[in-house]
Structure formats: C-alpha cells, structure tokens
C-alpha positions in Angstrom: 0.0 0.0 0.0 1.1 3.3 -0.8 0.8 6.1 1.9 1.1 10.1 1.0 3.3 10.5 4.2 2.3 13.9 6.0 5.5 16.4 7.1 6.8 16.8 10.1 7.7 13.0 10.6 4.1 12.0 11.7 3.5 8.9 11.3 0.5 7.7 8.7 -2.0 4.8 10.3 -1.1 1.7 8.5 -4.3 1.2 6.9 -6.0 -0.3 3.7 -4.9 -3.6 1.6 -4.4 -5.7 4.1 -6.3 -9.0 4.7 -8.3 -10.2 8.8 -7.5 -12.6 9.9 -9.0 -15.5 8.3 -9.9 -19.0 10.2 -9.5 -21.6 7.0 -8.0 -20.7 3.2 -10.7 -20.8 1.0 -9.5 -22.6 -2.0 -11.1 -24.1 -5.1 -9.5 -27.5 -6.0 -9.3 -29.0 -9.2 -10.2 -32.7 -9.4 -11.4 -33.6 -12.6 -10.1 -37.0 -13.9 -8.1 -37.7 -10.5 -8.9 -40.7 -8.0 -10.2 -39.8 -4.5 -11.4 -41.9 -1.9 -15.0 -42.1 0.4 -14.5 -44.6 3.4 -18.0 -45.6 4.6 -21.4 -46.4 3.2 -23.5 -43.8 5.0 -25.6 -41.5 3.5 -23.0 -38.4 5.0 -20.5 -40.3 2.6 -23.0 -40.8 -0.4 -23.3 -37.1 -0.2 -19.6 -35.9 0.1 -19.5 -39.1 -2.9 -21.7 -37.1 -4.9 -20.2 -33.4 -4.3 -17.0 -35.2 -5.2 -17.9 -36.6 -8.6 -19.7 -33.3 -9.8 -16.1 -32.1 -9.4 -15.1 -34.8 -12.6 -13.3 -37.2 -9.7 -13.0 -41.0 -10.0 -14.9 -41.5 -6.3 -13.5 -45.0 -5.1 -15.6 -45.8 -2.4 -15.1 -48.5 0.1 -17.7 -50.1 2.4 -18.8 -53.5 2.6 -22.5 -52.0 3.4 -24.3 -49.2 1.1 -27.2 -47.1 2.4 -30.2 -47.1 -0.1 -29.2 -43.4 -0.8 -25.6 -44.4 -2.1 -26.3 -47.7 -3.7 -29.5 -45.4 -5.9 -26.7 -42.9 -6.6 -24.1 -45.5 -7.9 -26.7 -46.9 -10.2 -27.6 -43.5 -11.2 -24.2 -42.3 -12.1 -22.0 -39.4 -11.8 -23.4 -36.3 -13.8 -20.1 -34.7 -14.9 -18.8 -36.4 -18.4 -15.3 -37.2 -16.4 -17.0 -38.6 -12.6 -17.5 -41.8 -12.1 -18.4 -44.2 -9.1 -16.2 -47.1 -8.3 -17.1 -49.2 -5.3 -14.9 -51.5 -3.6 -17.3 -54.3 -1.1 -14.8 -54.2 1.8 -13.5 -51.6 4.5 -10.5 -49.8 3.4 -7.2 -50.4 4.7 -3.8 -48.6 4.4 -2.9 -49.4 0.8 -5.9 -47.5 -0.8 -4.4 -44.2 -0.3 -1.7 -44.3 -2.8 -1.9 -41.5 -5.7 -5.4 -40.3 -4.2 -6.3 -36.8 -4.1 -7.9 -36.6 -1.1 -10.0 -39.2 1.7 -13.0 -38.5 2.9 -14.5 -41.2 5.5 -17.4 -41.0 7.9 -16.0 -43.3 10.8 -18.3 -44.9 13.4 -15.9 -43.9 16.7 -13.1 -42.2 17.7 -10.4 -44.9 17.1 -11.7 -45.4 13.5 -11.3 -41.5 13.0 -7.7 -41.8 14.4 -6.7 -44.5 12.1 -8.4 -42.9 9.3 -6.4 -40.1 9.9 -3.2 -41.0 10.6 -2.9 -43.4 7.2 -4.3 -41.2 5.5 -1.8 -38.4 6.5 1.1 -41.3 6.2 0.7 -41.2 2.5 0.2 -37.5 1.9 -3.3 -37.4 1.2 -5.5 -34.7 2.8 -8.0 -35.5 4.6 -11.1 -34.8 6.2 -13.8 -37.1 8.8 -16.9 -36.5 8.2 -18.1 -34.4 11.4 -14.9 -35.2 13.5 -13.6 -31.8 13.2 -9.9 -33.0 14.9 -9.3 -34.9 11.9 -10.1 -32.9 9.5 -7.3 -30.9 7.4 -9.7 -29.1 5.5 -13.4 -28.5 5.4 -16.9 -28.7 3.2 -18.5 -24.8 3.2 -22.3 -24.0 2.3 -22.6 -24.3 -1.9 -24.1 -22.1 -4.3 -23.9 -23.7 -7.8 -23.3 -21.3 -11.1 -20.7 -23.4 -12.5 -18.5 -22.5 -13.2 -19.3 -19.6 -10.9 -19.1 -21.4 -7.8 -19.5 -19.9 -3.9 -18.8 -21.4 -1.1 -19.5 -20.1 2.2 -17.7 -21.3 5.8 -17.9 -20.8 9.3 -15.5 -22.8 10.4 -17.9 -25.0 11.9 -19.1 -22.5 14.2 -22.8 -22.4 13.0 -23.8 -24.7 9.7 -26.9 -23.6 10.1 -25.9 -19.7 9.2 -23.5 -20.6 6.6 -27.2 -22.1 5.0 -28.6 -18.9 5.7 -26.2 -16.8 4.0 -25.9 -19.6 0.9 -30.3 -18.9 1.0 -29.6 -15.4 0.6 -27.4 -15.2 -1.7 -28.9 -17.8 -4.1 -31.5 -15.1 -4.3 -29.0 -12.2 -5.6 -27.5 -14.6 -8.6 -29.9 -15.2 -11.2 -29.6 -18.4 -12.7 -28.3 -16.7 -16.1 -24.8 -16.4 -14.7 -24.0 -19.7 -15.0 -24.6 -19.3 -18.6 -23.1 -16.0 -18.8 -19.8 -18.0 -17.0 -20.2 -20.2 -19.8 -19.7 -17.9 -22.4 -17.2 -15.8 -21.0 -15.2 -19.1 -20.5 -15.0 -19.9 -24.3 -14.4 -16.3 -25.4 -11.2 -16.0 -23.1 -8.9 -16.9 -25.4 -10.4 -14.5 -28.0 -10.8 -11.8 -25.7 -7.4 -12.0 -24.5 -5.8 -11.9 -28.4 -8.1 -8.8 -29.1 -6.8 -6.6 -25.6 -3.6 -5.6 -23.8 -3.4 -6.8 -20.2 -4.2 -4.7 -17.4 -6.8 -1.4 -18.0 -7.9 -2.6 -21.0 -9.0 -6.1 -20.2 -10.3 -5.2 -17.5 -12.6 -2.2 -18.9 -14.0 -4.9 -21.1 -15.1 -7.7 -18.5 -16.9 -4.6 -16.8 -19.0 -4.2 -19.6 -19.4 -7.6 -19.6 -20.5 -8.2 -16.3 -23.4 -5.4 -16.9 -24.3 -8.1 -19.2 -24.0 -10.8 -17.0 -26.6 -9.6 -14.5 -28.9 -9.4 -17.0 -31.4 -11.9 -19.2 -29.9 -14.8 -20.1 -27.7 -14.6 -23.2 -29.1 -14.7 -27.2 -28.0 -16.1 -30.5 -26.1 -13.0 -31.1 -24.5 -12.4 -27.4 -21.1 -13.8 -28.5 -20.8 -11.3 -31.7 -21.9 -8.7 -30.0 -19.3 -9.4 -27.3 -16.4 -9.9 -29.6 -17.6 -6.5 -30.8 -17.6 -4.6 -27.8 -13.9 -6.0 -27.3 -13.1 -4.4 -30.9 -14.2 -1.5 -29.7 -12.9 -0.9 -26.2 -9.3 -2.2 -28.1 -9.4 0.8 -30.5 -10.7 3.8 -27.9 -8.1 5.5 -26.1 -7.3 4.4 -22.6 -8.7 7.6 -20.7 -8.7 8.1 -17.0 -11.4 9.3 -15.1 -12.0 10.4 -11.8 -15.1 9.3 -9.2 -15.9 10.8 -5.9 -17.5 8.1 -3.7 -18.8 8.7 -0.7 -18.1 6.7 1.8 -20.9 7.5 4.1 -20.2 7.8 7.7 -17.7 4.8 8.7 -20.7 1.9 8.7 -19.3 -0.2 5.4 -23.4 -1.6 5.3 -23.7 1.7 4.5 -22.1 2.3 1.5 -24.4 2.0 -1.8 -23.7 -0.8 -4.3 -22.5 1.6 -6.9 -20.2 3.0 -4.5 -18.6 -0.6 -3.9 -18.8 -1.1 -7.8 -16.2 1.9 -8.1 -14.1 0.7 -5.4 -13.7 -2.3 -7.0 -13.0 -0.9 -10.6 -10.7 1.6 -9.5 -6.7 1.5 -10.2 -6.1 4.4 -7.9 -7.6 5.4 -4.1 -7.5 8.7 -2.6 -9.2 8.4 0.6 -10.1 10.5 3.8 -8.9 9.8 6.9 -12.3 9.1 8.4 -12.9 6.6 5.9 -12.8 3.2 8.3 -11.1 0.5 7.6 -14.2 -1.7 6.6 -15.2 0.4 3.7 -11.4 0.0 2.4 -11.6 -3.7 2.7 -14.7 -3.4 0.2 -11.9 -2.0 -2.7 -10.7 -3.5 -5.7 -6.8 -5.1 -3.8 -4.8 -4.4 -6.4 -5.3 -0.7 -6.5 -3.1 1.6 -5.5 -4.5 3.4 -2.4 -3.2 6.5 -0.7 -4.7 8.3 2.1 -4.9 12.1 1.7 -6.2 12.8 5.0 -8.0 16.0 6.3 -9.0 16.7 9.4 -9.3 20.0 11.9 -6.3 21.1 13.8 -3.9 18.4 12.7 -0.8 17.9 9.7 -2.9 17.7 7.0 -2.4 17.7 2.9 -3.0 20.4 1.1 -6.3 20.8 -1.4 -4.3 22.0 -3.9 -2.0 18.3 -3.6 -4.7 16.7 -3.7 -6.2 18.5 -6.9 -2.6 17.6 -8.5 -2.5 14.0 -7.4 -6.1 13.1 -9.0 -5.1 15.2 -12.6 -1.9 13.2 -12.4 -3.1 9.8 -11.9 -6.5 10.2 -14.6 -3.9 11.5 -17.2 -1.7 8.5 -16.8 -4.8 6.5 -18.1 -5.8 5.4 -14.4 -9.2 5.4 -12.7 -9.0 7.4 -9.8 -11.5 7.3 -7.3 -11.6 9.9 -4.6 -13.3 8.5 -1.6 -15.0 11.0 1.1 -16.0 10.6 4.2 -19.8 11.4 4.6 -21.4 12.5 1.1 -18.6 14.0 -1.0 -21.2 17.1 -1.7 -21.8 17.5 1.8 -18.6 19.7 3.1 -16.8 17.7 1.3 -14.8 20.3 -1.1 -15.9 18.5 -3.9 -16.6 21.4 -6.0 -13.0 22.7 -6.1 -11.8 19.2 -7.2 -14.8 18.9 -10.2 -13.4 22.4 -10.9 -9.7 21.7 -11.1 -10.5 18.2 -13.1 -13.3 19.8 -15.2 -10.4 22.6 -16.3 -8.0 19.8 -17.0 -10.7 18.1 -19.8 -10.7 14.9 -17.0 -14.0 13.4 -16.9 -15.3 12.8 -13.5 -18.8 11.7 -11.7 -20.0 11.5 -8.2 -21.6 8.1 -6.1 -23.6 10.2 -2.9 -23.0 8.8 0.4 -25.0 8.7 3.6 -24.2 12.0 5.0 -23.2 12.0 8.4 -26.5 14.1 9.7 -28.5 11.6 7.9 -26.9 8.9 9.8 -27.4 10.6 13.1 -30.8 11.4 12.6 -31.4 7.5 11.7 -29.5 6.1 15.3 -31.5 8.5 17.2 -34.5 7.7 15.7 -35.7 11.0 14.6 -37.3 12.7 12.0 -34.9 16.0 11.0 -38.1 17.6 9.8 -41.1 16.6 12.3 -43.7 18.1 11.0 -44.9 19.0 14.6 -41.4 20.9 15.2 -39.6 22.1 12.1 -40.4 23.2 8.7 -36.9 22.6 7.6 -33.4 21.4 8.3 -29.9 23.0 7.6 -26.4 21.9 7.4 -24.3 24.4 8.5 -20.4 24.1 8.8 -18.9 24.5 12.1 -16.0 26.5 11.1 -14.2 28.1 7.9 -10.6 27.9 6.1 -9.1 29.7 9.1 -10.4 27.1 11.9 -12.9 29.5 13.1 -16.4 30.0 12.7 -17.4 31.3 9.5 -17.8 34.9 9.7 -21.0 35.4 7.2 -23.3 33.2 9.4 -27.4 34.3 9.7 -27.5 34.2 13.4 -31.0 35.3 13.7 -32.0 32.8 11.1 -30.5 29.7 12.7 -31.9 30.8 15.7 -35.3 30.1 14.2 -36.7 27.9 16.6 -38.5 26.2 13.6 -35.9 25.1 11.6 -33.7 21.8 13.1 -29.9 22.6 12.4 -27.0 19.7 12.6 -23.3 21.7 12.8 -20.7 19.8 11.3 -17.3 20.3 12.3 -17.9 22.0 15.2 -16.7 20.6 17.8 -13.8 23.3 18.7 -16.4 26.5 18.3 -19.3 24.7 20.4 -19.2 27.6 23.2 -18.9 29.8 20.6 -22.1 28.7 18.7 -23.6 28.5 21.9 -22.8 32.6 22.2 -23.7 33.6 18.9 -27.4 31.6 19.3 -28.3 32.8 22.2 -27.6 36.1 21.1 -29.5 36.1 18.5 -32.8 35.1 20.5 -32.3 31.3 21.3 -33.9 30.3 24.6 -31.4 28.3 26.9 -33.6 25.3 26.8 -33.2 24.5 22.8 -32.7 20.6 23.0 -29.5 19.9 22.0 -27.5 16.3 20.8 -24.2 16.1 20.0 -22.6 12.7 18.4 -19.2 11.8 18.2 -17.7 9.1 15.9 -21.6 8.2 14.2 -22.0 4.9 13.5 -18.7 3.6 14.5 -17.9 1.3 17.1 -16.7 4.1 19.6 -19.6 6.5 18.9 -20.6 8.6 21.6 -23.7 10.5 22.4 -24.6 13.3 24.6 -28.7 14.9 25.0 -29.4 18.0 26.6 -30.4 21.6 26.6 -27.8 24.6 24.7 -26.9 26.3 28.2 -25.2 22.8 28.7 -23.9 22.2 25.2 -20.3 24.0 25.6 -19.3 21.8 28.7 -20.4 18.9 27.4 -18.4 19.1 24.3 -15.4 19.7 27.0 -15.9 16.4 28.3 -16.5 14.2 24.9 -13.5 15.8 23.5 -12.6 16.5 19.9 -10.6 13.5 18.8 -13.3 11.8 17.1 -15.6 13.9 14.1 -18.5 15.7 15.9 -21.9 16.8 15.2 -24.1 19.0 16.4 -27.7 19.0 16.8 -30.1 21.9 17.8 -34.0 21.9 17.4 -36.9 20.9 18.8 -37.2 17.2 17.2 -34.5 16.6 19.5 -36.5 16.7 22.3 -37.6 13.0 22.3 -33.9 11.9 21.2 -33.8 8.5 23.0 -32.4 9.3 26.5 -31.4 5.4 27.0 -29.4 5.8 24.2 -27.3 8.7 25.1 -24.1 8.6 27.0 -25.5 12.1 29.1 -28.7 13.6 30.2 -28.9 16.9 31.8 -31.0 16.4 34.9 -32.9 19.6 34.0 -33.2 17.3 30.3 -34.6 15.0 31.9 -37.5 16.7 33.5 -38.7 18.5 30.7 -38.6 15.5 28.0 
C-alpha cells in the first residue's frame, strides 16, 4: 500500500490492503479426472461421494455396506462427463491411499477416525472425517452452484446452520443466467485476451461484460456482439477518469452498491482519513490506495495536492477514485476538485453517500423535519478555512426555533455557537445532541439543553468527528441511548 506521508515526521496509520485474519484458506480445487477416496457407506458419505464426482473425480468408495441413498446414486451415475463411481465391497485399509487426491471417510468412533487419519496423513493425502472436526485438514463450506461460478460459504464449523442462511440469501441475488453468462465468457477467453492488452484494457472490457452478465440470459447473437464490444474498447483510447465516492459515515453496510462497484473498478484510491477500515476492505486489492487525510487542527495535505495528485493519476490512463468521508457534496470540497478536473478536460462523476447528519438522525430515531417541530433542516459548517467560525453566518436565522440545524465540524467553536445563538434570540432550553464518531464502534452521544452544550463538548472531547444538533425534534432523542442527560433534560422530556 502506498501512503502520501504527512510532514513533520508523523506517522500515517497503516491502513488499507491488508487482509483479517481469516480462520481456513478458502481454495477451489481442481479434481477432474483424479482418483479420491470415500471410506464408509453412509448416507454423509454418499453425499460428500456425490459433491466429489460433480467435481469430474474417480470417487472410489469403500464399504462392505451401502445405504439405499448411495447404492440409488451409484446406479444412477455421476453427472459430470469425467466422474464416475467405483465401489470396492470391503472396509479400506492402508494401501488405498496411494496417488489419491484426497480421503473422505465417515468413521463410526473415535479410534476409527484416528486411524483414518493418521494413514491417510502417512501417505500425503488430505484429509477430512466427516463431522470429526480434529481430523479434519480441511473443510466442506455452504454451496451455491453457477458453475463454473461457484460460492462457497464457511464458518469454520461455528454455525452450519448460518452458513445455509447466508448460501439462501445469496442464491436469491444470482440469477440463474450467470452460470450461462460463466459459460460464455469461459470460451471467449482466449479471443478476448488476443483482441486486448493486459491490465486497463482487459479489465474495462469484463466490466461491460458483467453489466451483461446480471442481465437476461444470453441470445444467439450475445457472442458477436461481445467480440464487438472487445473491438471496440481495443481501438478507444485508454482515458482516466475520476469518481468521488462517498463513503458514508464509517458503517461499510452503509455504502451504496455503486459506491462498492467503483471501489472495485478503481486503479487508484484517494481516501479520507475518516474513511474506516471496513469500507477500504470493500476496494478492488490491487489498487493503489493513498490516504490524503484532512481533518481539523492536525498535519494535514493540502487541497491543492490533492487537486494535482487526482489530474496526475486520470492522465496516466488510471481510474482514480476519490473516496470522502460522509457524502462527498456535503462539506466535502468537492466542488474545487470537479473544478480543477473539469479545467484539465478529466471526466469525473460522483456516487452520494449517507451523510453524516442523515446517519445521526437515523440512530436517534428522529425525524430531521417533524412536522410538529420544524419546517426545515440546515447543514451548516462549524468552522471556515481559518479554523474559526465562519464569519458570514445568519444568526438570527439559525436561531429560528422552527428550523432543526445539525453543525458539522464544530466541535472546537461549540461555546462559541452557543454565544452567537443565544444572542441572536435562542432560549437556553433548545434541546441539543451532540454525536461523536456516528456509526462507529466508539460513537458517543450526549442529550441536553444549549446552556449545557459548551461543557459537554469539554468532556467528549474533539478527537473523534463531531456533530451538532439543535431543534426541537431533538427533544424525544432517546435518552437510553445517550451517554449524558442533563437532569434539567430530563425533567422536561
């Protein structure tokens, strides 16, 4: 990962393409034409048998008993062209497991399992015991079947019965057309790959494609009209182009599924430093990814870097995506960056995110504009270029006690806010709520009334993003929920 390192010698979080911690490997194993071996005529075997030979494998199964399940599916046959069924009427013994893949057995006890396992280990042969966990080298996850788009879910054999749920839910998003589209794609490969350059190219291509691929199944004239669209993205000019995604306010469930389609297409990442670590796991891995962080009061890059990094990158051909905390239109200085690319001839769009207001309202279970309290809302920025409150601020207006107002970035003027409100006409009692960190694991909220406002931003602290909320909807703010309640809060909710 590459990090634009801030002056001064402070250090930049280490953050971005790196994978959790994961408890098995996930890997996809090739087994068409090779030997394996089931131990055990159980129906548990007769279904691993079955996975195994939809894979193309010679199954040689061993048991000197068959349930009726396994003997039906012997006589039925494998359904792959290369899988077959060979069974051997006796209990294995150490000399099967030469040249096999891998060994599946479902063992009656303990010491079975054991010797199971340790022959099988002996000869090199992975293995796994059907629902002995300790002598298993690998595992069986949750299928959904595209093939050759194939998903398999795990969880490490914590809950089966989720990893079913999850398979449920996503058999719903993948129409049964993909395996189809797989299909094609599969035998155009070859063609596709003589027709464009590695790297951008290729890749601009299959994203047409996939728009395809989520669509009705394919036509007699799909596989022209593909090698077409290859001809054409293969004589267009590789241009860069520049996206600013919001990235909502640190919840990755969050983000919007366009959003995580430009993460995934991009080359390039400029991100926030509020953007959390979920959202960046969401992004495309081989992308570059440099955080250009911004926030109040600390080392910071410049706009103006910034502005030169994104022209850079889209006239090297690259697809840049500029990822903002919050909704990149929303305080987000997007306009001088659609200026600065607009000048340059770069094209560039925006993906909205959930604003940080938005998401507020949402946890506190209120309505910004409650018809019984406000005729409107406002977003008003808690301070300007200098640090300070902006200077061109309608008090009188925001004092309107029927308007709601959330403050963003205002965590270091709060008494001052406080001040210029209650000069203006503001009664002392305006509910207030103030959330730090929104959505994020360490959020922290505070209700009360604006004569308490200043000291209670004191003791939350600025470390984390802050916003402010002033209006009357905030008067049923869940007290449960927040951290603080002013007593005299209290009395009058």
């Amino acid at each position: 990962m590459d990090v634009l390192q801030p002056p001064r010698n402070e250090a930049s979080p280490d953050r971005g393409a790196r994978m959790a911690p994961l408890a098995k490997l996930p890997v996809f194993w090739a087994l068409e034409g090779r030997p394996v071996i089931v131990a055990g005529g159980s129906d548990a075997a007769a279904w691993k048998a079955e996975l195994l030979a939809a894979c193309g494998a010679n199954v040689h199964v061993y048991a000197d008993r068959l349930s009726e399940t396994f003997e039906k599916l012997i006589e039925r046959g494998a359904e792959h062209p290369q899988g077959r069924f060979i069974h051997h009427p006796r209990v294995w013994d150490v000399s099967i497991f030469e040249a096999a893949a891998i060994a599946i057995a479902d063992c009656e006890d303990g010491d079975e399992a054991q010797a199971f396992f340790d022959a099988a280990r002996a000869a090199g042969v992975p293995v796994n015991v059907i629902d002995k966990p300790a002598f298993c080298q690998f595992q069986f996850g949750s299928i959904v079947n595209r093939s050759p788009v194939v998903v398999s879910i795990s969880t490490d054999g914590a809950a089966p019965i989720l990893a079913q749920a999850i398979r449920r839910r996503i058999e719903t998003l993948l129409p049964a057309s993909l395996k189809t589209w797989a299909e094609l794609a599969q035998s155009l490969r070859e063609k596709i790959n003589d027709r464009l350059a590695p790297g951008p190219q290729r890749r601009a291509f299959w994203e047409r494609f996939v728009d395809r691929a989520f669509g009705s199944e394919p036509g007699s004239g799909s596989e022209a009209a593909i090698l077409a669209d290859a001809g054409r993205v293969a004589s267009s000019a590789q241009k860069g182009r520049v996206t600013l995604v919001g990235a909502g306010p640190g919840d990755a469930e969050l983000l919007t599924l366009k959003a995580v389609r430009a993460l995934q297409a991009a080359d390039v990442i400029l991100f926030d430093d509020l953007v959390s670590d979920e959202v960046l796991e969401l992004a495309r891995r081989e992308a570059k990814r440099m955080l250009v962080g911004k926030r109040g009061g600390r080392v910071s890059c410049r706009q103006e870097d910034i502005n030169d990094m994104l022209v850079k990158f889209a006239k090297a051909g690259k697809r840049v995506v500029r990822l903002k905390s919050g909704d990149p239109m929303v305080f987000g200085r997007a306009g001088e960056e659609i200026a600065c690319l607009e000048r340059e001839g770069i094209p560039v769009d925006v993906v909205p995110g959930i604003t940080s207001a938005s998401a507020m309202a949402s946890r506190l279970g209120v309505s910004l504009t409650h018809r019984d309290h406000a005729q409107g809302v406002r977003f008003v920025t808690g301070h300007s270029r200098k640090g300070v409150l902006p200077d061109n601020l309608d008090w009188k207006s925001l004092a309107d006690p029927r308007t709601t107002t959330i403050y963003y970035m205002a965590g270091r003027t709060a008494g001052e806010i406080v001040s210029k409100l209650t000069d203006a006409g503001m009664t002392h009692d305006m509910p207030v709520v103030i959330v730090s960190a929104v959505t994020r694991p360490n959020e922290r909220r505070w209700a009360g009334r604006l004569n308490d406002m200043a000291a209670a931003m004191a003791e939350i602290g600025i470390d984390e993003p802050v916003l402010i909320g002033i209006g009357h909807v905030f008067r049923k703010a869940d007290i449960a929920d927040c951290t603080h309640w002013s007593d005299q809060a209290a009395a009058s909710a």
